[in-house]
N, C-alpha and C positions, 0 to 999 in steps of 0.2 A: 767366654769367661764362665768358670763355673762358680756358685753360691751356694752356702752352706746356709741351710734357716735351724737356730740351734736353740739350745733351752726354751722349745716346746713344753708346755705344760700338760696340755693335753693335743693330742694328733688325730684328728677322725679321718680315717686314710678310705674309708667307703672299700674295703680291700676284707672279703670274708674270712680270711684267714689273721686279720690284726685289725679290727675295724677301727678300736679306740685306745693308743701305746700312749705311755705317762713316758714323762723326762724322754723326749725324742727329740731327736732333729731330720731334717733331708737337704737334700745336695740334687742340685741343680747344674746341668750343664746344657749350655744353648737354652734350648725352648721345651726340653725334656728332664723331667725327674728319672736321676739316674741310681739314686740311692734313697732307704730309707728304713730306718731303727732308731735305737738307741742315742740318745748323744752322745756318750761317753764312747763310744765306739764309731761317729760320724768321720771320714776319710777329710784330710782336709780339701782345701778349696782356695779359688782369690778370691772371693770378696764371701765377709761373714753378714749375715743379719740375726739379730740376737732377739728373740722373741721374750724374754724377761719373763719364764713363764705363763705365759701367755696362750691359747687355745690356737690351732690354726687348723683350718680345713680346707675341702676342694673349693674353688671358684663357683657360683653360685653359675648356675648352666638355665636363663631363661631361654624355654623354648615356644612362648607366644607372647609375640607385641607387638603393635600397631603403631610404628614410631613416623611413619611416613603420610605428614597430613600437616593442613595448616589448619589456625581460627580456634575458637573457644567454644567450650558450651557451658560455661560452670551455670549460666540461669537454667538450662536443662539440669542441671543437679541441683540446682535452688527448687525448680518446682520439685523434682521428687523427695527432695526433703520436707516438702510440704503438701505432698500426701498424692502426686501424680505419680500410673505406674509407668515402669519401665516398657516400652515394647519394640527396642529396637529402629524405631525411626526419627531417631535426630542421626542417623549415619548419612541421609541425606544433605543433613546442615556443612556435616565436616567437607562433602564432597565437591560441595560449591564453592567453597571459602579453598580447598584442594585445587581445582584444576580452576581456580585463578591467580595462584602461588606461581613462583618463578621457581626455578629448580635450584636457586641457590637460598631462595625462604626455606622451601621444604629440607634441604641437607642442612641450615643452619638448625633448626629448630630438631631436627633428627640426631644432629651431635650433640646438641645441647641432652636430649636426653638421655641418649647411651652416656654421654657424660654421666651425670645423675644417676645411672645404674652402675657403672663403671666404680665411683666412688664407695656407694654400696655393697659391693663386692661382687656383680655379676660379672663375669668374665668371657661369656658367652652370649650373644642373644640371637632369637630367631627375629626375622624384620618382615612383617607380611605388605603386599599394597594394602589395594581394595579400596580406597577412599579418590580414586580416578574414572574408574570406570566406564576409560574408553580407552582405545587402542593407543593413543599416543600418550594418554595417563597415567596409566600403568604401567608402559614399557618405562616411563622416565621413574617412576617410583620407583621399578625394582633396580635401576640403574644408583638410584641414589642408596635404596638399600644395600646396594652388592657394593659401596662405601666402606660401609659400618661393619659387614659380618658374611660371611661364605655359605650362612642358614636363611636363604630369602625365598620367601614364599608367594605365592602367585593368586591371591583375593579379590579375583575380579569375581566374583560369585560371593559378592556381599552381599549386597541388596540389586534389586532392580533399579537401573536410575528412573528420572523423572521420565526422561525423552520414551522410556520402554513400557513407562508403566502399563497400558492396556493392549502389549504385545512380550508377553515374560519368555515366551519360545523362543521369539527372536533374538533374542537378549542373551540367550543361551548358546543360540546357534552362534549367537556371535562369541561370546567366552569363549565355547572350546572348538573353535575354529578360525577365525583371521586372528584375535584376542592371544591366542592360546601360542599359535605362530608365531605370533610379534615378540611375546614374553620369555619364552622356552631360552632363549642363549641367555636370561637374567635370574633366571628363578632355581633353584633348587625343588624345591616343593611346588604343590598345587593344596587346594584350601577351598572348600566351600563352608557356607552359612548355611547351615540345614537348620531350618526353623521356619517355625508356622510365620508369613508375612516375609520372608527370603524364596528360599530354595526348597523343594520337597524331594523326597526320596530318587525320584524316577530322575528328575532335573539332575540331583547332585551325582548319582549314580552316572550320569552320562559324562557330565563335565570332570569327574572322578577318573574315567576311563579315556578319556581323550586325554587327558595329562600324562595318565601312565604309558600312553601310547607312543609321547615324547618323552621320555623317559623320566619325567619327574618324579619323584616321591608324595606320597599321599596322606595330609590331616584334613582333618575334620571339626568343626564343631558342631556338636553334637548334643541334644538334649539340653539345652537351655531354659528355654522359657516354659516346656514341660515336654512328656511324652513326646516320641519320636521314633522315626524307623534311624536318625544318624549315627547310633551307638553300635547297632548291628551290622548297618553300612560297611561303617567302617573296618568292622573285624573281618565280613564276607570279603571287600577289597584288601585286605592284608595294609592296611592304611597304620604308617609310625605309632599317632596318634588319633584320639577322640577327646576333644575339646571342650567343656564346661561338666558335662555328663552331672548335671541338680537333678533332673529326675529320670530313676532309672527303673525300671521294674527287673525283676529275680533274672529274667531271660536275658536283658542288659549286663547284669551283673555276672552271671554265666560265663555270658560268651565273653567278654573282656578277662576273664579267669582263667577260660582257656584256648587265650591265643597271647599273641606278641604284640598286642596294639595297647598303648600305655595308654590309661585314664589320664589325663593332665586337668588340673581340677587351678581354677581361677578365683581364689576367695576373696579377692580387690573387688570383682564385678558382682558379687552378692552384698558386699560392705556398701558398696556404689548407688545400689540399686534396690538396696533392702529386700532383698530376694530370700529364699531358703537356703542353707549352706549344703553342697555335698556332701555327704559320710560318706567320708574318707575310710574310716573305722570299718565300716561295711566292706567298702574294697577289697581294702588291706587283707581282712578276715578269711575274703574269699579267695585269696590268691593272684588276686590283679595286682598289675605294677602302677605305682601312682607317680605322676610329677607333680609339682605345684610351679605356677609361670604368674607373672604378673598382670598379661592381658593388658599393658601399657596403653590406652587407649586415650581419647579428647572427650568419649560420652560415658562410661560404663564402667572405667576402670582407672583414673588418670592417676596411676601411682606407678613409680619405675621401682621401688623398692622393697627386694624380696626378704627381705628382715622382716617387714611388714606382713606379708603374705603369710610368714611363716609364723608369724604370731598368731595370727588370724586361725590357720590352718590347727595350731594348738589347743584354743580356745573356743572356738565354733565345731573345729570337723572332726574330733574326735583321735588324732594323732598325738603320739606320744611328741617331746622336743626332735628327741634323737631320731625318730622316723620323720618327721617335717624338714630336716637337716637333708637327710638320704632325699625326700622329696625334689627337694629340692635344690639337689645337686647332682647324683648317679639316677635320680628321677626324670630330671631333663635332657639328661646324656642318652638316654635309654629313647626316649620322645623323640629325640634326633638320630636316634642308632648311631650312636659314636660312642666309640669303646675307649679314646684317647679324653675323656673328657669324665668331669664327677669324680674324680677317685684320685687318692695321693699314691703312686705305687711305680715303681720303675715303669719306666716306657710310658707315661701319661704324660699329655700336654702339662707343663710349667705351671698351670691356674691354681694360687694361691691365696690366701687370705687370713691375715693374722687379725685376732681378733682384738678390741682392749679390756678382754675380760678371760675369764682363768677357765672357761665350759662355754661349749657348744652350746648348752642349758641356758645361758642369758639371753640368746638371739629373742627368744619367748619370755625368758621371764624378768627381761628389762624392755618393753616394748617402746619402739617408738625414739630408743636411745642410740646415738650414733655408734655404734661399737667397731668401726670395722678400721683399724689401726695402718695396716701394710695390704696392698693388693698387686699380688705377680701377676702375672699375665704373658702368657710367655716367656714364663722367663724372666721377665725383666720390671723393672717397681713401675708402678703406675700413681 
């Protein structure tokens, strides 16, 4: 069946040759945008949806989140709102409460949340493990991942568990070898935690190359909780993306300018965590490609909503609306190398999202406000 989306108010098509068309509509057939201009001149269609003026854009394309985990931390975010810092180790708490989940807790609580971003207008997500951290842990995470989404990533290289703590080699050896085996037919991607009290250069470097070896694709988080060699890493490995990049020095900044490796910037897990915000601005400035992702997490980031993000991203990092928009939409399609994704234009994936406001421009300057009216997805109303 094809669908007309018609009295567009505004169309932000992520498409350099029309980025933002007034009084527009597009036409949908199947699961592909097959048309797109003017309304007055839209071809007709069977079924109409009448956007009453209305703003519509591409599906919002998260490409990090950690959807796959059981159990709560919110008192770890009670202390840090009471003045404890952040350093990354309540990921142990999630992992306990994790591999004693049944696989039908972890896939309810997983739908539940792609639900929650679904509504919001994400139409895409990327779904990493990492909160199993053992060979039969992970393989059921990414299985439960590879559910929800065809973007699943393989985070066994989160932290060290408890059993490893004063053997992190072996730990390793085991990731990107029995680990790395079991997971490969589930995973898309591979992912390490490079940060001080995780992973370090040499470590992530290794477990980086043994993935690529099974042909997966390669992110990174990188530069977190400060300085780091995982920014560079990552552009030396030709790796999608580089994950939180808060502190980056000139050299960081450089080499993310001039390569293909996307900054993906997480401004949930600095709101979370009362950390320093990324400059974005700086990126931008230098030539780097930026995504914005929500980093959906149970310690650090437990928000699925990139409305949110994007506000944040306006407010704190120095982006204009309409680049936090791009951010995070042709930002995360870029993070995932998917060329069918982020952008309204013949031959792109169906991901739609009508807003209930008249400008891309309110996502930021009505924060916090539900605005997201219609969401296509394929094609089809969600």
């Amino acid at each position: 069946m094809s669908l007309v989306v018609t009295n567009i108010g505004e169309l932000v098509t992520n498409d350099p040759e029309s980025e933002i068309l007034k009084d527009a509509a597009v036409v949908v057939d199947g699961d592909r945008i097959v048309w797109v201009g003017a309304a007055s001149a839209a071809p007709a269609a069977d079924l109409r949806l009448d956007a009453d003026g209305a703003a519509v854009l591409p599906g919002f394309v998260d490409s990090h989140a950690h959807l796959i985990f059981a159990g709560d931390r919110a008192a770890e975010f009670g202390a840090r709102m009471a003045g404890q810092p952040y350093t990354g180790g309540g990921i142990r708490t999630t992992v306990t409460a994790t591999r004693a989940a049944s696989d039908d807790e972890l896939r309810r609580n997983a739908r539940r949340l792609a639900g929650e971003a679904l509504r919001q207008g994400t139409t895409t997500l990327e779904i990493k493990s990492g909160y199993g951290l053992t060979v039969d842990d992970e393989t059921r995470s990414l299985r439960v991942a590879g559910e929800l989404t065809e973007e699943t990533t393989f985070l066994g290289a989160h932290v060290v568990p408890a059993e490893f703590e004063d053997r992190p080699d072996d730990y390793v050896d085991l990731v990107r070898g029995e680990m790395m085996d079991a997971v490969s037919a589930y995973a898309k991607w591979v992912d390490v935690f490079c940060e001080r009290g995780a992973f370090d250069g040499d470590q992530a470097r290794a477990i980086l190359k043994a993935g690529a070896e099974r042909g997966l694709g390669l992110r990174l988080h990188a530069n977190q909780l400060g300085p780091g060699p995982g920014v560079r890493l990552a552009v030396e490995l030709g790796a999608a993306s580089a994950d939180h990049c808060t502190h980056l020095d000139d050299a960081d900044v450089e080499a993310l300018a001039g390569s293909d490796t996307v900054a993906t910037l997480l401004p949930g897990a600095e709101f979370s965590t009362r950390s320093p915000y990324p400059d974005a601005r700086r990126l931008l400035d230098a030539g780097a490609t930026v995504a914005l992702a929500t980093d959906c997490n149970p310690g650090s980031s437990y928000t699925s909503s990139m409305p949110f993000c994007i506000a944040l991203a306006v407010r704190e990092m120095g982006l204009t609306p309409t680049e936090a928009v791009t951010a995070a939409t042709a930002g995360g399609a870029a993070a995932l190398r998917r060329t069918d994704l982020g952008r309204i234009s013949p031959g792109a994936r169906a991901d739609l999202i009508v807003l209930d406001a008249p400008s891309h421009l309110h996502l930021a300057y009505r924060p916090g406000v539900p605005l997201i009216r219609h969401v296509l997805q394929h094609g089809a109303p969600r």
